[in-house]
N, C-alpha and C positions, 0 to 999 in steps of 0.2 A: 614739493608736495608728495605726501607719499601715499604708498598703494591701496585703494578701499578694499573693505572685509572681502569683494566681491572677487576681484583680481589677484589678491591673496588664495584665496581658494583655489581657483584654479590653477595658480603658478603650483599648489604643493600636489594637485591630482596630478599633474603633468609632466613633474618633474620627478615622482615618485616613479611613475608607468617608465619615463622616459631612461632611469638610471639602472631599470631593472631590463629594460629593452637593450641599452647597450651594452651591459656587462655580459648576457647574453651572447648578441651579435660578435662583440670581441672574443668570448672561449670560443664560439664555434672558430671561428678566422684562424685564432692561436694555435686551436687542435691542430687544424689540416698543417698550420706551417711545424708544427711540432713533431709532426708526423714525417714530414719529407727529411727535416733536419737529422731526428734521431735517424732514419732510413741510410741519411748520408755520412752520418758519423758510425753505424753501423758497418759499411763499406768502406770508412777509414777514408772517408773524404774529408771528414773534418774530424778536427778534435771536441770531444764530447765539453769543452767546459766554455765550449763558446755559442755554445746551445742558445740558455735563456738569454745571453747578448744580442744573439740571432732575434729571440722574438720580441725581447724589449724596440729593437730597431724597426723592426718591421711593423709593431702595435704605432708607434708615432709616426711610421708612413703612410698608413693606413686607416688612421681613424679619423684624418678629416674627410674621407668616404664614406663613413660608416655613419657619421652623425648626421647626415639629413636625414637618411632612414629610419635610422631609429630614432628621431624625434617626429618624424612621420607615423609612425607607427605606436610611438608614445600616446601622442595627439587624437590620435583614432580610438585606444584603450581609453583613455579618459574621458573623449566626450562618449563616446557609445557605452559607459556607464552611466553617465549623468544622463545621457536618453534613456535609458532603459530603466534606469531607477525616477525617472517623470519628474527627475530635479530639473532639467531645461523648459520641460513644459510648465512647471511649478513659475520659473525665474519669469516666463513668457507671460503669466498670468498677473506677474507684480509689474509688467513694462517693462523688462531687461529682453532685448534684442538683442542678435546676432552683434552689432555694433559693440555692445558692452561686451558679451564672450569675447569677439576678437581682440578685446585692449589684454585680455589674461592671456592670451594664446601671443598676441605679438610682445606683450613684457617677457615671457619665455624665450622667444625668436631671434629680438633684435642682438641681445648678447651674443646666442650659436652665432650671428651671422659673422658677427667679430671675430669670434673663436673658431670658425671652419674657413675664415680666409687667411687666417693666420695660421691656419694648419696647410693646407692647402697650395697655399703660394711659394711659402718660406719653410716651415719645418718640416712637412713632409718629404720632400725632392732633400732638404738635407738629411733623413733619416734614410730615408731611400740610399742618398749617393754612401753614405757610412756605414751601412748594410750590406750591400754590393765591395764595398773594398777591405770590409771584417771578412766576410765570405771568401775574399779571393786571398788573403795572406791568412786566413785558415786554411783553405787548400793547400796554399802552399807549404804551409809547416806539415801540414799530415801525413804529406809523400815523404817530408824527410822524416816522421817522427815514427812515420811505418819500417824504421832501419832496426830490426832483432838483430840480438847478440848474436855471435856466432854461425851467420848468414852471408851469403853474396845479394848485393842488389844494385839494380842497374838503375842510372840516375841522368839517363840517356846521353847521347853523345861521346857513347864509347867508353863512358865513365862508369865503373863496378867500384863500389864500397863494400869492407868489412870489418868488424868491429867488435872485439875481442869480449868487450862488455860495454854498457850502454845504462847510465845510470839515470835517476827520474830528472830529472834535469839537461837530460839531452846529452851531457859528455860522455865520450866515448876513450876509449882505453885498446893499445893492442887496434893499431888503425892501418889497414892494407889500402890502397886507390890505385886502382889502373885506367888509363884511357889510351887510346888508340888514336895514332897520329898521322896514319897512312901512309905508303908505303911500306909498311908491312913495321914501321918504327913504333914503339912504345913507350909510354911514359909511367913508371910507376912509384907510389910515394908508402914508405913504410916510417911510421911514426907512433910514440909513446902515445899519445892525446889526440883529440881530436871535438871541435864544436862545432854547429852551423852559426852561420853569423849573414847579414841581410843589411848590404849598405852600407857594412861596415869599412873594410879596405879598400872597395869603391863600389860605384853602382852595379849591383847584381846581388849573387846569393853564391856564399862562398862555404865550402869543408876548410876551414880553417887548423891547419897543424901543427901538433910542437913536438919538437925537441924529436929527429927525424932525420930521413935521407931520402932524396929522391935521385932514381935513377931513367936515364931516357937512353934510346939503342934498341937495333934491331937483336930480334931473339935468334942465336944461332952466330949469333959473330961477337965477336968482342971489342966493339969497337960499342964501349957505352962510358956515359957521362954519368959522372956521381957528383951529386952535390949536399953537403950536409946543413940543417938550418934548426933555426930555433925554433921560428915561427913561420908559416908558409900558407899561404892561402890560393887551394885549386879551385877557379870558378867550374860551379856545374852548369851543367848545359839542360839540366830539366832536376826540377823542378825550377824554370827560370822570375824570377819578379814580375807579380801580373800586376798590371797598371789597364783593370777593365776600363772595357768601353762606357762611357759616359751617354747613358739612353736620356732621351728628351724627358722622360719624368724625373730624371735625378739633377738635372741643370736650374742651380739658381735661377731666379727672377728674375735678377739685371741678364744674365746672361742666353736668355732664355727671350727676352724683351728686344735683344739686338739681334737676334737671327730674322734673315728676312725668309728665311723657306716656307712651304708654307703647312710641312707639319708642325714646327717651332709654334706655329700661329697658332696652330690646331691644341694644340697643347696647353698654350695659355691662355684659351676659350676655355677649355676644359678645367683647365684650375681657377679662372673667376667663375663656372658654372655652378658651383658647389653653395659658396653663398647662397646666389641667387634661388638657385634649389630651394633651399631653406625656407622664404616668403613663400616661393609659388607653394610647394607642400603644405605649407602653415595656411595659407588660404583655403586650400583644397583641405583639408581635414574636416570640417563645420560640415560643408554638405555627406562627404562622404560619412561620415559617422551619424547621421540622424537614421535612428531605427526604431522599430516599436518597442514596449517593453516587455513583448514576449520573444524578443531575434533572440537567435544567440550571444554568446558574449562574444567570439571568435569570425563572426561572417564576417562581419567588415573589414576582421583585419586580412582576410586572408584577400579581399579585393584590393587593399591597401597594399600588400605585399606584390601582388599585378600588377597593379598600376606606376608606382616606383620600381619594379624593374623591367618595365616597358619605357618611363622617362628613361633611367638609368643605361639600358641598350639603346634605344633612340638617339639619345645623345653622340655615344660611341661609334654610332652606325654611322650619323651623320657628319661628322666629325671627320671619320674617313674616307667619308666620300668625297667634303670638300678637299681634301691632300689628293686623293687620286685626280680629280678633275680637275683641279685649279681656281673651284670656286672659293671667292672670301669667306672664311671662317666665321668670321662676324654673322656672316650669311646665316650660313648654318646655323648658329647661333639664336638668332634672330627666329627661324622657323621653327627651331625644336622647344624654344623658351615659350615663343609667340604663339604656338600650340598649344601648348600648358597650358597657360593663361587662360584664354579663350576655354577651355574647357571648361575650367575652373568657375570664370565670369556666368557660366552658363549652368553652372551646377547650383551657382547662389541664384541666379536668376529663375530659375525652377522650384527653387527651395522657399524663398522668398516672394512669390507668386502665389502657390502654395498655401503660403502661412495668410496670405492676405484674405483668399478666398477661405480658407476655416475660419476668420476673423469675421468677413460680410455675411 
């Protein structure tokens, strides 16, 4: 069966408010993360063309948080027009009750719920974990990609590089390498070429050299080893292969479902609460947006914006607190959700009380 004139209507007021609310929500998000990245490619922490990869990663770890709210906030701009333009009083006067708006508000709803636990659960924590390890093998090429021609630069561990010329591709030409072996012994490597290579010759991060001579021996005696080679590969000792740490929001589902600790727990409280968001919110919109039609167009939303990031910290507060004490998560859960609700139930019940006595 499909959707009456009535339900149609509302799904296109609320999807209209709702698409201009997130796109919103996302450029502010983007600025700030655009800002730190350029900051960091600025300082030559990262390479500038891994930028918008950076924020493409971080919009798909991100926006199953983003979309309760801004379908909260969608919810609130659409009814608190139709109250102010006396279209719900008008619908109330043909027999259309809160009952019938909510079947338009929950035809919107049910789908997000689908779509924010599938973001949520699964693609978020992997755009997350792929963000964090784009990040960390950008660091690490920008230390070496920070090597100027005709420079010394130390790549720690005793290790000094120079480089005759350094073409956009990373090869190097006229290639000097020293490191220091202790006891006052040296090892030095002078060769025609030279590339970075990662995992290549084996696990680590190598100055790869050709067609060359290395010599090792203390300075002042003559007592040194020459050896000539085609290809030779000196492991550095910094900038070394980072293999970040894997934070509890970047851990798969399955993997994330078999830890018994109990932030693991806390955590995937926190990613099925997002869905659930989505109803309590979409319940709580009706009361919260009924106003006269002289309110502004903005009051409600800006209680709407309170109130969702009051749940929104609530949640996180509580959250924490069951990992510090050792209370069940579920717990928490249970209160910060069961809170809501009861609000909610209490906002209709006032609403609806209300409308009974304008009615006798």
């Amino acid at each position: 069966m499909g959707l009456n004139r009535l339900t149609r209507y509302l799904l296109k007021e609320i999807l209209t408010s709702w698409l201009a609310v997130t796109l919103v929500l996302l450029v502010v998000l983007l600025t700030n993360r655009l800002i730190d990245f350029m900051a960091d490619a600025a300082r030559g922490d990262i390479p500038p063309d891994v930028i918008f990869v950076m924020l493409g990663l971080k919009a798909a770890a991100n926006v199953g948080v983003v979309l309760p709210g801004s379908f909260f906030l969608a919810l609130v701009l659409a009814l608190g027009r139709l109250y102010r333009d006396s279209e719900i009083t008008a619908m109330a006067g043909c027999g259309i009750g809160p009952d019938r708006l909510y079947r338009g508000i929950l035809a919107a709803a049910a789908p997000l719920v689908l779509v924010v636990g599938a973001l949520t659960l699964s693609v978020g924590p992997a755009a997350e974990r792929q963000a964090n390890q784009v990040l960390a093998e950008a660091r690490q090429s920008a230390q070496f990609a920070g090597l100027q021609p005709g420079r010394f630069q130390a790549f720690g561990g005793g290790t000094v590089v120079y480089a005759g010329d350094v073409d956009d591709q990373g090869r190097m030409q006229a290639v000097f390498a020293e490191r220091r072996l202790g006891n006052g012994r040296r090892e030095i490597w002078v060769a025609e070429q030279g590339r970075r290579a990662v995992d290549e010759m084996a696990p680590g991060e190598f100055l790869v050299l050709a067609d060359g001579r290395r010599y090792r021996g203390e300075p002042g005696t003559g007592a040194w080893q020459t050896l000539a080679f085609q290809e030779y590969g000196v492991r550095l000792a910094e900038p070394r292969p980072v293999s970040p740490r894997v934070s509890l929001d970047e851990l798969a589902l399955r993997d994330l479902a078999q830890r018994p600790d109990a932030g693991a727990r806390a955590e995937l409280l926190n990613r099925m609460s997002f869905p659930l968001m989505v109803v309590i919110l979409a319940l709580a919109s009706l009361p919260l947006s009924r106003s006269g039609p002289r309110s502004g167009r903005y009051g409600r939303v800006v209680t709407a914006v309170l109130l969702f990031m009051l749940y929104f910290n609530l949640l996180y507060a509580v959250s924490d607190w069951t990992v510090r004490t050792g209370v069940p998560a579920w717990l928490g859960g249970v209160l910060v959700h069961g809170a809501a609700l009861m609000a909610v139930l209490l906002a209709l019940r006032f609403m609806l009380g209300l409308q009974l006595r304008r009615r006798v």
